[in-house]
Residue, then its C-alpha position, 0 to 999 in steps of 0.5 A: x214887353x209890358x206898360x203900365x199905368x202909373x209909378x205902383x205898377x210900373x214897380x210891380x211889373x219890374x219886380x214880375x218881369x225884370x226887364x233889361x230896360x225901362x223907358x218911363x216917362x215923367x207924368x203919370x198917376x199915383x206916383x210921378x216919374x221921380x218917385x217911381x225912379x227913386x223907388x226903382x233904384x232902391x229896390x232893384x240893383x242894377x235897374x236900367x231906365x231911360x226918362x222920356x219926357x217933355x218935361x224937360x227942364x235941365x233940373x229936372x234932367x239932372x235929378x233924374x240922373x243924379x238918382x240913377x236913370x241912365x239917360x234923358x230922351x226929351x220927347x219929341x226927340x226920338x230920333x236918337x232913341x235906338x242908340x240911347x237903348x243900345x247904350x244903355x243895355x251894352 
């Protein structure tokens, strides 16, 4: 398990790690959370993230989507995150 701090280093903490899932959430420094998917896709086939935000506007659910997450958890609704994980590694 590993955190980062914002989009840059999220990249190069999956390019170390390679974990099964990423659970990123839309805000963060240097690079937002769409940037940072978009980049993550690109480069690593088979990349597997979960947004988590409370930003949470149906357009911005779908562009996330439509770029490749494999879900949207709206926070505070974490209630279902356990299956939505489950989901998306299985």
């Amino acid at each position: 398990m590993a955190e980062a701090s914002n989009g840059q280093e999220a990249i190069l903490k999956y390019n170390e790690l390679q974990p099964d899932i990423v659970i990123m959430d839309l805000v963060m420094d240097d690079m937002d959370g769409v940037q940072t998917l978009r980049h993550l896709v690109h480069l690593f086939s088979g990349v597997k993230v979960i947004i988590c935000s409370s930003l949470a506007k149906s357009s911005s659910i779908q562009e996330c989507l439509s770029i490749g997450a494999k879900d949207f958890i709206i926070k505070p609704n974490f209630n279902n995150l356990v299956d939505v994980v489950d989901n998306v590694i299985n």
